[in-house]
C-alpha positions in Angstrom: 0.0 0.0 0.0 1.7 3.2 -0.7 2.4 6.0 2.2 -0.5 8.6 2.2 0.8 11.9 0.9 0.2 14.3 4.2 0.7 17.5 1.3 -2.3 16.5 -0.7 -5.4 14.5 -0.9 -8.0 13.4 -3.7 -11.1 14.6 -3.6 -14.4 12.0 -4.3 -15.6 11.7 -7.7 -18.7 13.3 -7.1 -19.1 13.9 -10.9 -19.0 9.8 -11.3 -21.2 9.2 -8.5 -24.4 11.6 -9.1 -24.5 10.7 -12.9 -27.2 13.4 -12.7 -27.9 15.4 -16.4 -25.8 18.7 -16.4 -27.1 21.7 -18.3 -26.2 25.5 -18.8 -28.4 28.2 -19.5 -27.8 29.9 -22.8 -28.3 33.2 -21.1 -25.0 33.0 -19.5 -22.3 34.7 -21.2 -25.1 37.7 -21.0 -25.7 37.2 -17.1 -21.6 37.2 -16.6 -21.6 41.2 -18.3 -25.1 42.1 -16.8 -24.5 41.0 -13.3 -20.8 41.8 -12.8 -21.4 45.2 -14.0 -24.6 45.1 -11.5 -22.2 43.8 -8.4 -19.2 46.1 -9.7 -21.9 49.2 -9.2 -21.9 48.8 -5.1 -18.9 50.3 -2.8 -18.2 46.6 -1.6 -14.7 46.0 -0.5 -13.7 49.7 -1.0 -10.0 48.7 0.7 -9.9 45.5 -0.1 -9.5 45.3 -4.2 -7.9 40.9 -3.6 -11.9 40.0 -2.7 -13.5 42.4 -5.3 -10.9 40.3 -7.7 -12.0 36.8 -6.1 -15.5 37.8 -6.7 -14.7 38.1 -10.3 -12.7 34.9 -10.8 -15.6 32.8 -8.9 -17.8 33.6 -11.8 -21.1 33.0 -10.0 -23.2 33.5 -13.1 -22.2 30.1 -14.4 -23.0 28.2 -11.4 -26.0 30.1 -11.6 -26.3 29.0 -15.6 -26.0 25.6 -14.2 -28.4 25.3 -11.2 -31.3 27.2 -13.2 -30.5 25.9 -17.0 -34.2 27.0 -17.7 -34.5 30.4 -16.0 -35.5 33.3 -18.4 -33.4 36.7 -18.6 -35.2 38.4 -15.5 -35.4 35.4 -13.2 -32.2 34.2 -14.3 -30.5 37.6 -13.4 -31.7 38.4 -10.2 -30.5 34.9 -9.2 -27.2 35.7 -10.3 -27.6 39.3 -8.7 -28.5 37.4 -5.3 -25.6 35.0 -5.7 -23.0 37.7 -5.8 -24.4 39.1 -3.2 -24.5 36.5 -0.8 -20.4 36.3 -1.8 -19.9 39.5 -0.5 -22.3 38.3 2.9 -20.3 35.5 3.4 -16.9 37.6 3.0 -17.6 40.1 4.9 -18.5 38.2 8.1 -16.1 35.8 8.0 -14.2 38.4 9.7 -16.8 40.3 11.5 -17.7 39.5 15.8 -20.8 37.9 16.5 -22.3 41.5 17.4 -20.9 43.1 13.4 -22.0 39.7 11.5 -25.7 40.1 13.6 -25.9 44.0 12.5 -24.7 42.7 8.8 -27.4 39.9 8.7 -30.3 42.4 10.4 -28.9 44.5 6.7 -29.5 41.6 4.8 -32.3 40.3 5.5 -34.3 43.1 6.0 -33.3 44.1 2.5 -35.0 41.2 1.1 -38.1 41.5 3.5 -39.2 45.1 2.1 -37.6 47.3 4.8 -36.0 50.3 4.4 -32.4 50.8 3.1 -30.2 51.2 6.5 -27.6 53.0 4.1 -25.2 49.9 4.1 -23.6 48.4 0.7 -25.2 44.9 2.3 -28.7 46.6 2.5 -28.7 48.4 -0.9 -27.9 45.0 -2.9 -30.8 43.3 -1.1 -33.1 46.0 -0.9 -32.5 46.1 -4.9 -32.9 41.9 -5.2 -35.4 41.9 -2.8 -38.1 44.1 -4.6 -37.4 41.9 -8.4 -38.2 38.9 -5.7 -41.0 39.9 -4.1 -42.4 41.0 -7.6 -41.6 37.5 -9.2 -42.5 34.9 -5.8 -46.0 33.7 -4.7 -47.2 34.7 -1.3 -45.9 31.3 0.3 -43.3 30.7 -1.6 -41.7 34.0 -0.7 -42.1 33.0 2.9 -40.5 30.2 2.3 -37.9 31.7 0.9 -37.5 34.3 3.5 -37.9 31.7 6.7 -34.9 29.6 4.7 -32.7 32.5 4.0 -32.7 33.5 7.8 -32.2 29.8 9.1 -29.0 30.6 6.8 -27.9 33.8 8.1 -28.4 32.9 11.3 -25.9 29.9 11.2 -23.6 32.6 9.8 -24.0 34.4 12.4 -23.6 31.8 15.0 -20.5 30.8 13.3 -19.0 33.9 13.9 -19.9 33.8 17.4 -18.4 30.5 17.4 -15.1 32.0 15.8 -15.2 34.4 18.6 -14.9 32.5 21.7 -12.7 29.7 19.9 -45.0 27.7 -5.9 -45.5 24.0 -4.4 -48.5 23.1 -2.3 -47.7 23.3 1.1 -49.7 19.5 0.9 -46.6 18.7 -0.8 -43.7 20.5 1.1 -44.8 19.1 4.4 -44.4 15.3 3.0 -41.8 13.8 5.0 -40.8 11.8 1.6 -40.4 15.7 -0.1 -38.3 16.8 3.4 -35.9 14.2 2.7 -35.4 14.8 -0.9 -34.9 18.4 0.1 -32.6 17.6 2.8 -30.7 15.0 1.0 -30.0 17.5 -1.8 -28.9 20.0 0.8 -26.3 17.4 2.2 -24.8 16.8 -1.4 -24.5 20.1 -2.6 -23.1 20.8 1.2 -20.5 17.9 0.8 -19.3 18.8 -2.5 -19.0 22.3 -1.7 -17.1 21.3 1.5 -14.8 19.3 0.1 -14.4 21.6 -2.8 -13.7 24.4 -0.4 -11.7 22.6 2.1 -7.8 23.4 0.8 -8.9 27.1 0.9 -10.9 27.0 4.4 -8.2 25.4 5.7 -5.6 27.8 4.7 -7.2 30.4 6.1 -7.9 29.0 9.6 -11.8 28.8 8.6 -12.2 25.2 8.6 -13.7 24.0 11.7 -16.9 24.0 10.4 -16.1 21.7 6.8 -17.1 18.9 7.0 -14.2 17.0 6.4 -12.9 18.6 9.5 -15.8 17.1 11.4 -15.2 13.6 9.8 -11.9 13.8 10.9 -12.6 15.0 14.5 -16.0 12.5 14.8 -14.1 9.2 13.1 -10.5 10.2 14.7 -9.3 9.7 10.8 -6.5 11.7 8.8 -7.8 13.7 5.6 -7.3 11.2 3.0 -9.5 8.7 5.3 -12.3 10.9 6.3 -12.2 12.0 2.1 -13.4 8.5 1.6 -15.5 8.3 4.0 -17.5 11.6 2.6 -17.2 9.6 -0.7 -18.9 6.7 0.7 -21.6 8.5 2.2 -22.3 10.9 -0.2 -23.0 7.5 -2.4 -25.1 6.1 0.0 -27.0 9.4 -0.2 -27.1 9.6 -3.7 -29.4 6.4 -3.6 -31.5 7.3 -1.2 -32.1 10.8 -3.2 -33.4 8.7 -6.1 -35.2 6.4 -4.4 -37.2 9.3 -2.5 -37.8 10.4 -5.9 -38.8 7.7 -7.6 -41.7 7.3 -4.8 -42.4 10.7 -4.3 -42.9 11.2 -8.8 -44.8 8.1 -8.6 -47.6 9.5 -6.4 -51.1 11.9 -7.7 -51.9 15.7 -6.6 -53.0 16.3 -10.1 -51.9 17.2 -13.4 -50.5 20.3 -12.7 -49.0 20.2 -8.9 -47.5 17.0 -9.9 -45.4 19.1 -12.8 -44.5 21.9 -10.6 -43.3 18.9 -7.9 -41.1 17.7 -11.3 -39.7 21.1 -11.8 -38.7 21.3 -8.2 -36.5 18.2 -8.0 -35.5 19.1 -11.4 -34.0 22.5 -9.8 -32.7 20.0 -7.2 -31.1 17.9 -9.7 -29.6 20.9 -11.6 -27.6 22.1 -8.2 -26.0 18.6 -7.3 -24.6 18.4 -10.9 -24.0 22.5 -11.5 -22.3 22.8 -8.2 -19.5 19.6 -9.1 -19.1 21.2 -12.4 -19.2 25.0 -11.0 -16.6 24.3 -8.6 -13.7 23.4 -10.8 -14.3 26.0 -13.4 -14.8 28.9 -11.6 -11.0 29.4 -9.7 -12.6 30.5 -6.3 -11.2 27.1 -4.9 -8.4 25.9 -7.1 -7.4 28.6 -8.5 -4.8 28.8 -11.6 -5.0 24.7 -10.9 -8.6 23.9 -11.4 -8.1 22.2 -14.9 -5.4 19.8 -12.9 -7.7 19.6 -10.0 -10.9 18.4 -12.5 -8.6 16.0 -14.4 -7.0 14.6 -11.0 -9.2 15.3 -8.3 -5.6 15.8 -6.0 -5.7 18.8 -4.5 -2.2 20.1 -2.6 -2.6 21.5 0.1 -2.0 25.4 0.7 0.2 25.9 3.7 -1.9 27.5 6.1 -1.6 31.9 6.8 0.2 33.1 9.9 -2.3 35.2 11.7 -0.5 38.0 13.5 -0.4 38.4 16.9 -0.4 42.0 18.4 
């Protein structure tokens, strides 16, 4: 057996495992001027001109494009709009106290929900995405929407606190066989993202929460062990995704709310495949290496940042 090498490791073939149908909306190459020049607009990282670049190279319109291969041009860019703004969320409080990244995600949310601009860059993007939202969304699906966006920003913020001391029928949507479709697609798109992300978390101290980390920690195993055990479970998941599907397609709330439910996993569908292929051609994670990193799936490690110590 040869030595593990402790400088790299190789991520799971996610690509081979999901065998899921990947598509890209035509209106990309349109949403990558529109939406950057949208982003570019807003005083975000004013001293800071590396993130305003590693917005840029992340190229969020085509993982966009991929997870909505069917969107028209409105829909299509405010979902683009929305993506780069959640970049610049996440950026900013990754460095921010519990208290800032709670002010930050009061700005953000409250952009969306209809309330007044507070002045901040965070609050004009989403006061901006949240009217073309509000204006496009049913009634329940906006709630929705709304109630899962602040389940997100509130694990952001709890992160940072953490970092500080160390239109479906609700019939539908309430089917525990639909829960665990959802959920199961959230764990994929999680996993790939997490290992996709993990060289980068890691070298800049902000990995405690990946979850190859917590593999590692939970199954005492070293990185190349616990990447094979993500493999194996996101295979295991994988199956259970389809055969949720398979019974939850197979059942009858009529013509028309059974092709909505369709749609739906077909937007599910369209993330777990547009993410994998997202991740290595955008160069948010890799970098100059993603090519070598999509071919063979070792990434090297980045030695870690010095933080300094006043």
């Amino acid at each position: 057996m040869a030595t593990p090498n402790r400088n790299q490791f190789r991520l799971p073939d996610f690509q081979a495992i999901s065998k899921l149908p990947l598509l890209l909306n035509p209106l990309y190459n349109l949403m990558r001027v529109e939406s950057t020049m949208w982003i570019d607009s807003f005083a975000h990282f004013p001293t800071e001109p590396h993130k305003r670049a590693a917005l840029a190279s992340a190229d969020f319109e085509r993982l966009a494009a991929y997870t909505y291969p069917t969107a028209a041009h409105p829909e299509l860019r405010t979902i683009c709009d929305l993506t780069n703004c959640i970049f610049v969320f996440d950026e900013m409080t990754d460095k921010q106290t519990f208290d800032e990244a709670q002010h930050t995600a009061v700005s953000y949310l409250g952009g969306l929900a209809g309330e007044a601009c507070d002045g901040s860059v965070i609050s004009q993007m989403t006061c901006d995405i949240g009217e073309r939202l509000r204006a496009r969304f049913g009634p329940n699906a906006f709630r929705r929407f709304i109630e899962h966006t602040e389940q997100y920003v509130n694990e952001v913020v709890r992160e940072a606190g953490l970092r500080e001391r160390g239109e479906v029928l609700d019939e539908i949507v309430r089917d525990p066989v639909f829960v665990r479709v959802c959920d199961t697609a959230d764990d994929l798109i999680s996993w790939t993202n997490d290992a996709h992300s993990y060289d980068m978390e890691q070298a800049k101290g902000l990995s405690a929460a990946n979850i190859l980390t917590v593999i590692m920690n939970a199954k005492q195993l070293p990185l190349q062990a616990a990447a094979d055990y993500l493999a194996a479970e996101y295979t295991a998941s994988m199956a259970h995704f389809m055969t949720d599907k398979a019974e939850l397609v197979g059942r009858s709330y009529g013509k028309a709310n059974n092709a909505n439910l369709l749609l739906y996993i077909s937007g599910l569908e369209a993330w777990i495949s547009g993410v994998i292929e997202w991740d290595f051609l955008s160069k948010r994670y890799f970098g100059e290496r993603n090519e070598e990193v999509a071919e063979t799936l070792i990434v090297p490690l980045t030695i870690p940042q010095l933080k300094a110590h006043l």
